[in-house]
N, CA, C and O of each residue as an XYZ file, in Angstrom:
668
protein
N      96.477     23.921     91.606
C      97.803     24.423     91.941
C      98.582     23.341     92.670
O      98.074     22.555     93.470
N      99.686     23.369     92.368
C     100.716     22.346     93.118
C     102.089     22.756     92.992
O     102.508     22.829     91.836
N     102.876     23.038     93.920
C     103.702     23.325     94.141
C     104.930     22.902     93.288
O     105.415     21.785     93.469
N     105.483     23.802     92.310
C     106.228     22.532     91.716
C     108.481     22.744     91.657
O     109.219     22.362     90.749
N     108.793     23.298     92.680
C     110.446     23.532     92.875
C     110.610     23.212     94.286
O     109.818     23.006     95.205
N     111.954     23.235     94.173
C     112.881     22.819     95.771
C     112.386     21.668     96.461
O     112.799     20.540     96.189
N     111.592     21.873     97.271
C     110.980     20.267     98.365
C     109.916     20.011     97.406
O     109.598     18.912     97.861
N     109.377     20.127     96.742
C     108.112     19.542     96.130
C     108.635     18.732     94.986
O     108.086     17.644     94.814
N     109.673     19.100     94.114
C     110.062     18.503     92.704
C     110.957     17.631     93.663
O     110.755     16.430     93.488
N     111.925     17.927     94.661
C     112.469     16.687     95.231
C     112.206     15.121     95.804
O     112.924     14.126     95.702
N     110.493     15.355     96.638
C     110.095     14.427     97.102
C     109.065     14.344     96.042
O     108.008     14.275     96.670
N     108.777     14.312     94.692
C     108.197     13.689     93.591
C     109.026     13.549     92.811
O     108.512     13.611     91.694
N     110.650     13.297     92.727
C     111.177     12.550     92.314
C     111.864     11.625     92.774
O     112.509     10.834     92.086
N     111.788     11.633     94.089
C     111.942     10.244     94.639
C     110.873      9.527     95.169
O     110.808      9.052     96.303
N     109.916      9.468     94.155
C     108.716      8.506     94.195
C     108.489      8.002     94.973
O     107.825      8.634     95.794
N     108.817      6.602     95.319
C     107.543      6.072     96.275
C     108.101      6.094     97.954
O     107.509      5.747     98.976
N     109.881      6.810     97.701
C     110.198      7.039     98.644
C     110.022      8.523     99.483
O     110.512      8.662    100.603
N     109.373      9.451     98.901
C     109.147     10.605     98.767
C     108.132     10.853    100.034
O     108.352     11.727    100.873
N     107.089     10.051    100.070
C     106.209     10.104    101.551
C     107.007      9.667    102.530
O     106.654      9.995    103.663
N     107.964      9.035    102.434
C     108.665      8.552    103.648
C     109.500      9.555    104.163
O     109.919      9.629    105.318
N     109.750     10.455    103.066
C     111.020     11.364    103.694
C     109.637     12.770    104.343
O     109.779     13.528    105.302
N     108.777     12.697    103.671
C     107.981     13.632    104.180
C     107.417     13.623    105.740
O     107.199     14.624    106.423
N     107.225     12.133    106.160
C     106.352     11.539    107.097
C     107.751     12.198    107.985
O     107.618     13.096    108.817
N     108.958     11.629    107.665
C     110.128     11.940    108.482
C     110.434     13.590    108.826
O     110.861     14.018    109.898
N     110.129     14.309    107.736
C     109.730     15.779    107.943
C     108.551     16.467    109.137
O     108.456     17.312    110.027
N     107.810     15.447    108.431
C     106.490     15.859    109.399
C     106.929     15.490    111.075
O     107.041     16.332    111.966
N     107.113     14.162    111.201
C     108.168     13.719    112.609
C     108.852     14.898    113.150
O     108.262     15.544    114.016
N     110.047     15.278    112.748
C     110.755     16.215    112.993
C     110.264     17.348    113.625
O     110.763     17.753    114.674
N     109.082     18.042    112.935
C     108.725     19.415    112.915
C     107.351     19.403    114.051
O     106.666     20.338    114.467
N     107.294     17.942    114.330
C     106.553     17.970    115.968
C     107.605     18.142    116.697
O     107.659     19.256    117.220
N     108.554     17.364    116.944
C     109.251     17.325    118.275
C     110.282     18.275    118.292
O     110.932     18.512    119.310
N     110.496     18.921    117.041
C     110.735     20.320    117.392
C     110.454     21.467    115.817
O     110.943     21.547    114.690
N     109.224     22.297    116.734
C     108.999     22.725    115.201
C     109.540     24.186    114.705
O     109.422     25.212    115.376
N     110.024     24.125    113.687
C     110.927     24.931    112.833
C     110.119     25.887    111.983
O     110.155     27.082    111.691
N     109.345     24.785    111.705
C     108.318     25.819    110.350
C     107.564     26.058    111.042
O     107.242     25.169    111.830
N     106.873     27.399    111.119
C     105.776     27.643    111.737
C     104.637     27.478    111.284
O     104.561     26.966    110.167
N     103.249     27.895    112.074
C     102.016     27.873    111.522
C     101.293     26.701    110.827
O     100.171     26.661    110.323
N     102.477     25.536    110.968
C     101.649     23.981    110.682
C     101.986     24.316    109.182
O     101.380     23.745    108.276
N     102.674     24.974    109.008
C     102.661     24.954    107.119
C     103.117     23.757    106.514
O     102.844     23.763    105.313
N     103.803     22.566    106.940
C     104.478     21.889    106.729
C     102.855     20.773    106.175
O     102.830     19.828    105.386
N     102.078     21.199    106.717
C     100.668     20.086    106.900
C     100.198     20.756    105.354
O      99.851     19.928    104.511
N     100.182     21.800    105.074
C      99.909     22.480    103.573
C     100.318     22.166    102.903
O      99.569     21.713    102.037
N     101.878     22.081    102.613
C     102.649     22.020    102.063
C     102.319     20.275    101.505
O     102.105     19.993    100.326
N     102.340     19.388    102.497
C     101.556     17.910    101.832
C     100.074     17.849    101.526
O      99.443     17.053    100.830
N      99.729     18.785    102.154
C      97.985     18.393    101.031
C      98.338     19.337     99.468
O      97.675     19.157     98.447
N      99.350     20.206     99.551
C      99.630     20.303     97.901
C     100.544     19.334     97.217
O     100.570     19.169     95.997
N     101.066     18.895     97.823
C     102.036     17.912     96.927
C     100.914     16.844     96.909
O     100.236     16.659     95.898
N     100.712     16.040     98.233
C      99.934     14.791     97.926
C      98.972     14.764     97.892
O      98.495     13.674     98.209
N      97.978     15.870     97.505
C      96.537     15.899     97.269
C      95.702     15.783     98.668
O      96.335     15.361     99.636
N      94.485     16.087     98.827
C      93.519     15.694     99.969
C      93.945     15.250    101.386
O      94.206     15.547    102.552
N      93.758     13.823     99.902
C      93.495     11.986    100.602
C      95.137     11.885    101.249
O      95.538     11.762    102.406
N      95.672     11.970    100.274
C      97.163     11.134    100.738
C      97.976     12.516    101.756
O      98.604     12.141    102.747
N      97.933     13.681    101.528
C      98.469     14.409    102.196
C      98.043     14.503    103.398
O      98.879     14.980    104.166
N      96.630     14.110    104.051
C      96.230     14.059    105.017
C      96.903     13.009    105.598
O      97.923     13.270    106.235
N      96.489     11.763    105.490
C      97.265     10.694    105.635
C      98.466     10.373    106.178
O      98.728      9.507    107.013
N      99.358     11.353    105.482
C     100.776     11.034    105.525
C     101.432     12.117    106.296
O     102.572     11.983    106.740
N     100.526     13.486    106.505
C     100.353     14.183    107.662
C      99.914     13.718    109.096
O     100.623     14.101    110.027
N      98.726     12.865    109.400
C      98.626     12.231    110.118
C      99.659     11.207    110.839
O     100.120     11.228    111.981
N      99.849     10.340    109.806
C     101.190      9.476    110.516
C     102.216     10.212    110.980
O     102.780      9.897    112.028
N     102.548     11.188    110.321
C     103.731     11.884    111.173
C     103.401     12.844    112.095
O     104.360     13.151    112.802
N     102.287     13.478    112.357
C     101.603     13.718    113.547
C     101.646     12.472    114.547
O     102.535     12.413    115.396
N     101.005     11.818    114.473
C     100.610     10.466    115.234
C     102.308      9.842    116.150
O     102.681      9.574    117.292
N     102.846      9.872    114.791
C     104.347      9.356    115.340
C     105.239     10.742    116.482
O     105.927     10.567    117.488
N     104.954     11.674    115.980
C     105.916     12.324    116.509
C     104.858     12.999    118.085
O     105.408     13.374    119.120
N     103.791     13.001    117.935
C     103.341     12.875    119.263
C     103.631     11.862    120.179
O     103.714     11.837    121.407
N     103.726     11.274    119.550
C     104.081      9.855    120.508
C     106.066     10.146    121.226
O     106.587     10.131    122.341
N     106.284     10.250    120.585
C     108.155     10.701    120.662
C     107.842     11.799    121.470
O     108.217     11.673    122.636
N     107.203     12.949    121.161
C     106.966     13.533    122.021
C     106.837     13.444    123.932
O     107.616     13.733    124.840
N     105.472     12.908    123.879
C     105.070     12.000    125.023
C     106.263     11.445    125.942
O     106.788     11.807    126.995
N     106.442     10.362    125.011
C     108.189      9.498    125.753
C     108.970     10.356    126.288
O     109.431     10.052    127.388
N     109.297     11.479    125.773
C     110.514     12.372    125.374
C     110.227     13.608    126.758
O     111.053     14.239    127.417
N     109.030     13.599    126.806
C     108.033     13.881    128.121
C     108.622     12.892    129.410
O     109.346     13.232    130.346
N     108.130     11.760    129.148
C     107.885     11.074    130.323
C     109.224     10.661    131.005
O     109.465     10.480    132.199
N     110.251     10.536    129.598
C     112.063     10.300    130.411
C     112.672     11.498    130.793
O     113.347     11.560    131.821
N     112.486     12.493    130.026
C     113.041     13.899    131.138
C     112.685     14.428    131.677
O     113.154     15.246    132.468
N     111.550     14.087    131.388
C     110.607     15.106    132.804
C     110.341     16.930    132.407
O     110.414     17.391    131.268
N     110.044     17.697    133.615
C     109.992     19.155    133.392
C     111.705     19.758    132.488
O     111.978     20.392    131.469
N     112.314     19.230    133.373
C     113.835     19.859    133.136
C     113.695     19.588    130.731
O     114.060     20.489    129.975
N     113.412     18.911    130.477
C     113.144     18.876    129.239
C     112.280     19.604    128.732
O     112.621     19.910    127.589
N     110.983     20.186    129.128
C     109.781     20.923    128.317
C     110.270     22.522    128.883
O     109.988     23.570    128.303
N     111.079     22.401    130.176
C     111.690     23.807    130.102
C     112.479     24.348    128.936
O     112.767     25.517    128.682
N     112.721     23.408    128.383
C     113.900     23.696    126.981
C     112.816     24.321    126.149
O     113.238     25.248    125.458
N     111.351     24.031    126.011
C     110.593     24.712    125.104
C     109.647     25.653    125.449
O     108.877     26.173    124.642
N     109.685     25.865    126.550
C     108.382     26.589    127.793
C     109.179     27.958    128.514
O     110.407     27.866    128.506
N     108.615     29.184    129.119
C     109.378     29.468    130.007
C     108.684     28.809    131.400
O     107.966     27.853    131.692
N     109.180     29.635    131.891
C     109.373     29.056    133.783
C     107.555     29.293    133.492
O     106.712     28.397    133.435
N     107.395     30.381    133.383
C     105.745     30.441    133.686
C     104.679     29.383    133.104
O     103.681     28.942    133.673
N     105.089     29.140    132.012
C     104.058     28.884    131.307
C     104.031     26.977    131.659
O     103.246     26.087    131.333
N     105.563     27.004    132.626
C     105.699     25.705    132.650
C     104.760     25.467    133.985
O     103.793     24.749    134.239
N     105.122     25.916    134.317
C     103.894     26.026    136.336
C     102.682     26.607    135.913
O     101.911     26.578    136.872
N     102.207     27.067    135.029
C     101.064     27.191    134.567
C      99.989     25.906    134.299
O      98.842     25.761    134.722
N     100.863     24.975    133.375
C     100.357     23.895    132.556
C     100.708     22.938    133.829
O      99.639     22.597    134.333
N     101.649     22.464    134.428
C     101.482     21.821    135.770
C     101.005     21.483    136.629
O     100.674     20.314    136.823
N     100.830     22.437    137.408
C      99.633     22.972    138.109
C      98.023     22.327    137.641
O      97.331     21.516    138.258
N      97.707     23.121    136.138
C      96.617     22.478    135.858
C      96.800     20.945    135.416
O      95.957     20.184    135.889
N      97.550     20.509    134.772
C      97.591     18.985    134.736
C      96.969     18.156    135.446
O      96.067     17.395    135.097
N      97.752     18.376    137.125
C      97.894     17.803    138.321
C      96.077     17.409    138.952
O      95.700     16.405    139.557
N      95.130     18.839    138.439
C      94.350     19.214    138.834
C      92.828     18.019    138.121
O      92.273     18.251    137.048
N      92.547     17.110    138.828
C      91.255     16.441    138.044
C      91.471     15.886    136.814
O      92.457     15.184    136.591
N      90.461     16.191    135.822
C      90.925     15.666    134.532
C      91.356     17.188    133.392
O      91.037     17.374    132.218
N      91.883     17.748    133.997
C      92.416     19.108    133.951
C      93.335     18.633    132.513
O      93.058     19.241    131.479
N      94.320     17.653    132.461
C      94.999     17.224    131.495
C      94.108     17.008    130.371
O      94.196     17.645    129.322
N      93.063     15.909    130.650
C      92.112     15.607    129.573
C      92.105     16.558    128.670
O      92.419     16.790    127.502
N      91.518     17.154    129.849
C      90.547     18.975    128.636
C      91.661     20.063    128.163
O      91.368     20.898    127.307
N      92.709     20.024    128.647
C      93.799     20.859    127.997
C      94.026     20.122    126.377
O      93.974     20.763    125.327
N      94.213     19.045    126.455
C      95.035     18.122    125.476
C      93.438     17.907    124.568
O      93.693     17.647    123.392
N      92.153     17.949    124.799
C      91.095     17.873    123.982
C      90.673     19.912    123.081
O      90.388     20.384    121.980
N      90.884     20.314    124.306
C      90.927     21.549    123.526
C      92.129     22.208    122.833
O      92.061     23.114    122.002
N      93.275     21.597    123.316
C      94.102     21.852    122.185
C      94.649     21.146    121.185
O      95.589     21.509    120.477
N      94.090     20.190    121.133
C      94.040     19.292    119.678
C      93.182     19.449    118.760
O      93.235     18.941    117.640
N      92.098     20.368    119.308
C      90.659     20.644    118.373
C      91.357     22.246    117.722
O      91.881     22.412    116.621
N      91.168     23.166    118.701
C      91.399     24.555    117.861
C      93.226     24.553    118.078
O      93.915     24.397    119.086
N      93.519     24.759    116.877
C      94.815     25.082    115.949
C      95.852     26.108    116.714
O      97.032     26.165    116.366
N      95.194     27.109    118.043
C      95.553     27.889    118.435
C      96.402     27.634    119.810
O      97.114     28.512    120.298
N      96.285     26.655    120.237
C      97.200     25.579    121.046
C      98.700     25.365    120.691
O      99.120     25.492    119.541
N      99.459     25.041    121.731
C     100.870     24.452    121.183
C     100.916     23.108    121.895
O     101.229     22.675    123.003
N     100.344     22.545    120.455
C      99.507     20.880    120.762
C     100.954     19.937    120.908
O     100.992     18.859    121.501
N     102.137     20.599    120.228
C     103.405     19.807    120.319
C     103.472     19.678    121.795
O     103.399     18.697    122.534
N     103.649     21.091    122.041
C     104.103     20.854    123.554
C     103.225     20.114    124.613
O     103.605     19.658    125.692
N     102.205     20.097    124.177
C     100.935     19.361    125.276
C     100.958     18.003    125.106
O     100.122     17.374    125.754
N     101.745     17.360    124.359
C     102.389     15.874    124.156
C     102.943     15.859    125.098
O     102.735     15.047    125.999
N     103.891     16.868    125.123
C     105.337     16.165    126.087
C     104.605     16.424    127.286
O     104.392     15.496    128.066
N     104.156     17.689    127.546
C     103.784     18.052    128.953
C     102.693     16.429    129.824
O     102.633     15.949    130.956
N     102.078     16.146    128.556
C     101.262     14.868    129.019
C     102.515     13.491    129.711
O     102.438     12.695    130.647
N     103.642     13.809    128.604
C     104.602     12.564    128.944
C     105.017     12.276    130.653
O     105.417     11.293    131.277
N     104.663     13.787    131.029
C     105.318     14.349    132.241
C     104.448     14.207    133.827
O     104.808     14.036    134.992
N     102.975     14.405    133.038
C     102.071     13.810    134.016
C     101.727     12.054    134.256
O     102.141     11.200    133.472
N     101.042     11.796    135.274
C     100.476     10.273    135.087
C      99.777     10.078    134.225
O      99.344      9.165    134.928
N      98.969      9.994    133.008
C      98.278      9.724    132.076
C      99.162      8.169    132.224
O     100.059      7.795    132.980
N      98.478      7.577    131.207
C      99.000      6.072    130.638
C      99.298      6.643    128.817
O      98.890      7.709    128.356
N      99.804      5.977    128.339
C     100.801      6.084    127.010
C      99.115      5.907    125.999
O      98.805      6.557    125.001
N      98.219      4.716    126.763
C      97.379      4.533    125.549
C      96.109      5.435    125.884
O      95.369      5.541    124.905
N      95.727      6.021    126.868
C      94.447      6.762    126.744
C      95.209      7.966    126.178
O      94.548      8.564    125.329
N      96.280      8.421    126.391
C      96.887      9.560    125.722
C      97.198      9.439    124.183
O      97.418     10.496    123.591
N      97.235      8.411    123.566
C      97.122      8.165    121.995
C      95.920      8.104    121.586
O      95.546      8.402    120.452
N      95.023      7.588    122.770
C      93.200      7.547    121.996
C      92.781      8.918    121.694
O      92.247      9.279    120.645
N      93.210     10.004    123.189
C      92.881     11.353    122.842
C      93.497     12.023    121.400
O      92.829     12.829    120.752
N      95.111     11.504    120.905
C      95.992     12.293    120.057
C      94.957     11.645    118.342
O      94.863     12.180    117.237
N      94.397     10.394    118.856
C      93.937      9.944    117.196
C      92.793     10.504    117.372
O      92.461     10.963    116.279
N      91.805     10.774    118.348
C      90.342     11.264    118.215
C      90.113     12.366    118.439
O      88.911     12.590    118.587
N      91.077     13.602    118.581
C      90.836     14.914    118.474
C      92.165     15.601    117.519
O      91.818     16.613    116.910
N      93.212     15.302    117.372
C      93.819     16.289    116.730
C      94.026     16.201    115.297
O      94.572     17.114    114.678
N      93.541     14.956    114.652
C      93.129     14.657    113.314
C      92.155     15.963    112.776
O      92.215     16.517    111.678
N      91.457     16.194    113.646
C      90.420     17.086    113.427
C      90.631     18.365    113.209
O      89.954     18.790    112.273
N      91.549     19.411    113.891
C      92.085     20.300    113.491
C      92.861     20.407    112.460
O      92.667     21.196    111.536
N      93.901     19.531    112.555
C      94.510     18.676    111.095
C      94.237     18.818    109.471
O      94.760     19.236    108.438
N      92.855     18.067    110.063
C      91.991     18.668    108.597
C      91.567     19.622    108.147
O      91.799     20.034    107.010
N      90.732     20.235    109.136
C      89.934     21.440    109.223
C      91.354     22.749    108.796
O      91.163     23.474    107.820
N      92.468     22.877    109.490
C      93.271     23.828    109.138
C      94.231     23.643    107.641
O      94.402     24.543    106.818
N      94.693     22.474    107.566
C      94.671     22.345    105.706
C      94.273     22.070    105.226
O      94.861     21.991    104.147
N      92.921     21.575    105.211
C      91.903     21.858    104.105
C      91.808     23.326    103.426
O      91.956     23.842    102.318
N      91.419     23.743    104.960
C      91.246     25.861    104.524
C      92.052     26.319    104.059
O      91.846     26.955    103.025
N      93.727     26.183    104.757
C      94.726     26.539    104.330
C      95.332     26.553    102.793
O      95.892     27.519    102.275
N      95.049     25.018    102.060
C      95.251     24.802    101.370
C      95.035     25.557    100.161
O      95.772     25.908     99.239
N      93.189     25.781    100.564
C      92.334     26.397     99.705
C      92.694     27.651     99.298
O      92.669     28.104     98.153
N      93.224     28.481    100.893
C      93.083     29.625    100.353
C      94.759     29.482     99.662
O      94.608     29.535     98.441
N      95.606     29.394     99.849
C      96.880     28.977     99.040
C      96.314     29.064     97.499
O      96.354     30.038     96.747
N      95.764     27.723     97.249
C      95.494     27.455     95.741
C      94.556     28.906     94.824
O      94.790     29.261     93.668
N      93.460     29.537     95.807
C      93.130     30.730     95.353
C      93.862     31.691     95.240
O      94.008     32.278     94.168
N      94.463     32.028     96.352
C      95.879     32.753     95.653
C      96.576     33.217     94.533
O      96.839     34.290     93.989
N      96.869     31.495     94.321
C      98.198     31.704     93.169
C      97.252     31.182     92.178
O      97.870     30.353     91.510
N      95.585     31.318     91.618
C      95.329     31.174     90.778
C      94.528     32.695     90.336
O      94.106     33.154     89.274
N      94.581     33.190     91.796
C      94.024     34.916     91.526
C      94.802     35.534     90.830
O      94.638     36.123     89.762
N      96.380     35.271     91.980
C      97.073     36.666     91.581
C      97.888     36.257     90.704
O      98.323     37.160     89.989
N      98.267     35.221     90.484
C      99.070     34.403     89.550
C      98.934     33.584     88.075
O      99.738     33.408     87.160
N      97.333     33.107     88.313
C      97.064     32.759     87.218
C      98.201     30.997     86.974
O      98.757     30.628     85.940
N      98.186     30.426     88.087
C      98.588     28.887     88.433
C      97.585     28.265     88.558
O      97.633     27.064     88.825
């Protein structure tokens, strides 16, 4: 099964520029996300298969965590209030502040899917971390959910529309 109208026939006909506008999609929908449920990460392992949809999911994960972070670290709280309420912002604060309290927030929510791993970018931007142990954590744990949730996702998608659909 592969998706084949609207965003899918668009960015496979603009060929080799087509991952670029995706990666730029994927960008976007970290630092502020629109589509819910990570579908956007599905949506490229059906267009670009596996290998390359992972990939090109990744980089725009990778990138837009990072924007994130920054985007963290120059506005500070008064910015993640724009995506947080008051509570949840003195919630995550609080624990930040606390040991390696940041570590394990940002390791367990880069692993299970059930996190709002966007926001735990910026919130990191906001604490002392350094820019590069906070990219070692973003490449060595959230790849992993990454996969693990469109891989499955994917799957069950493609069973789907070959059950009920016959695609």
């Amino acid at each position: 099964f592969r998706p084949n109208g609207g965003f899918s026939s668009f960015l496979i006909q603009l060929g080799f520029f087509g991952p670029f506008i995706f990666i730029l999609v994927q960008i976007s929908q970290i630092i502020y996300p629109i589509i819910p449920f990570g579908l956007t990460n599905v949506i490229g392992d059906l267009i670009f298969g596996h290998f390359w949809g992972f990939v090109f999911n990744c980089i725009g994960m990778l990138i837009g965590s990072s924007i994130n972070f920054f985007l963290g670290r120059k506005f500070g709280g008064a910015f993640l209030l724009a995506f947080v309420s008051d509570e949840q912002y003195e919630k995550y604060r609080v624990r930040i502040n606390r040991g390696n309290g940041l570590r394990k927030l940002l390791i367990v929510g880069f692993i299970l899917p059930v996190f709002p791993d966007d926001i735990f970018c910026t919130i990191a931007g906001t604490s002392k971390i350094k820019f590069k142990e906070f990219f070692q954590i973003v490449v060595l744990y959230r790849p992993i959910s990454l996969f693990v949730f469109t891989f499955m996702s994917s799957h069950v998608i493609q069973w789907i529309a070959e059950f009920f659909f016959g695609w």
